[in-house]
C-alpha positions, 0 to 999 in steps of 0.5 A: 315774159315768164322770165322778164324778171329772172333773178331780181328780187321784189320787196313788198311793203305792207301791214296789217289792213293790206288789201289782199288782192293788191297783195296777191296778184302783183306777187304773182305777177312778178313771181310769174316773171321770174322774180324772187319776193319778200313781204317786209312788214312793221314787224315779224310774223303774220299780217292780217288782209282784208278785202274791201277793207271790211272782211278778214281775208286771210294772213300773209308771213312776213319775211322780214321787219322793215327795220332790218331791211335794206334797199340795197338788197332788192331791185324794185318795191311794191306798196299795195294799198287797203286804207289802213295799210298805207296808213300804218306804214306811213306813221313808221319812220323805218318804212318812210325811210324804207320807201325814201331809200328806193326813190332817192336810188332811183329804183322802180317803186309800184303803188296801187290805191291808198299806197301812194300815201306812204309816197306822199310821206316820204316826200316823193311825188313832187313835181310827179304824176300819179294816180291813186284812189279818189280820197287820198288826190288831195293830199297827192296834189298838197304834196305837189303831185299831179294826180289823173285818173288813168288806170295806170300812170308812170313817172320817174319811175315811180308807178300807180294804179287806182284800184283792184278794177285796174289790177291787170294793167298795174301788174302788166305794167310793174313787170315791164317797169321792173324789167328796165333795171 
């Protein structure tokens, strides 16, 4: 699989909040398969990670603003998940429509924990299944989805994960998915 995802480029959405390992280890897992990444943000610079959304765990750089940024120019999007990072994102009007840009083309689009919030927002888990972390179901099921507790579910191409316990099939997962387009 090292090179799976030879020439494709991967966009990950996060903010500040961003749970580093959901982060981390889907970069690495697509940079592994060959693909290119970049961290798009609400804005420039740097974006603070955490760990159990408690510590302070390090920063990542931004590639790029939201604002500026163009599905067009990539062939899958990852959103990781943190609880105040999909929160954020999800108030942005440039990252819903970010995220709306890559459902509505049908490209793959991976979402781990609290990231399916951000799907939820822009309108796209209707009529679909997912799974996410216990406290955002509700509002996955408001939205019209249909939620289970599977480590790792894909729909329409739209793929979900719960938690950092279920890393290795999300990632495993994303890099087959993203390897379809």
């Amino acid at each position: 699989m090292a090179d799976a995802l030879h020439g494709k480029r991967v966009a990950i959405l996060a903010a500040d909040g961003v749970e580093r390992v959901e982060l981390q280890e889907p970069r690495k897992a697509v940079e592994d398969a060959g693909a290119r990444t970049e961290l798009i943000s609400l804005r420039t610079g740097r974006i603070q990670a955490m760990d159990a959304d408690i510590t302070p765990s390090g920063t990542f750089e931004v590639d790029r603003e939201v604002a500026y940024a163009d599905v067009d120019d990539y062939d899958a999007l990852i959103v990781p998940g943190g609880t105040a990072n999909p929160d954020r994102l999800r108030a942005a009007p440039a990252a819903v429509e970010f995220v709306r840009g890559f459902v509505d083309a049908g490209k793959p689009v991976a979402a781990i924990c609290h990231g399916p919030w951000i799907l939820v927002e822009a309108d796209a888990v209707r009529d679909r299944t997912l799974t996410s972390f216990p406290s955002i179901r509700t509002d996955i099921r408001n939205a019209g989805g249909t939620v289970v507790d599977e480590e790792v579910v894909t729909d329409h191409a739209i793929t979900t994960s719960r938690n950092p316990d279920d890393l290795p099939a999300f990632c495993a997962r994303i890099v087959t998915e993203f390897a379809r387009t």
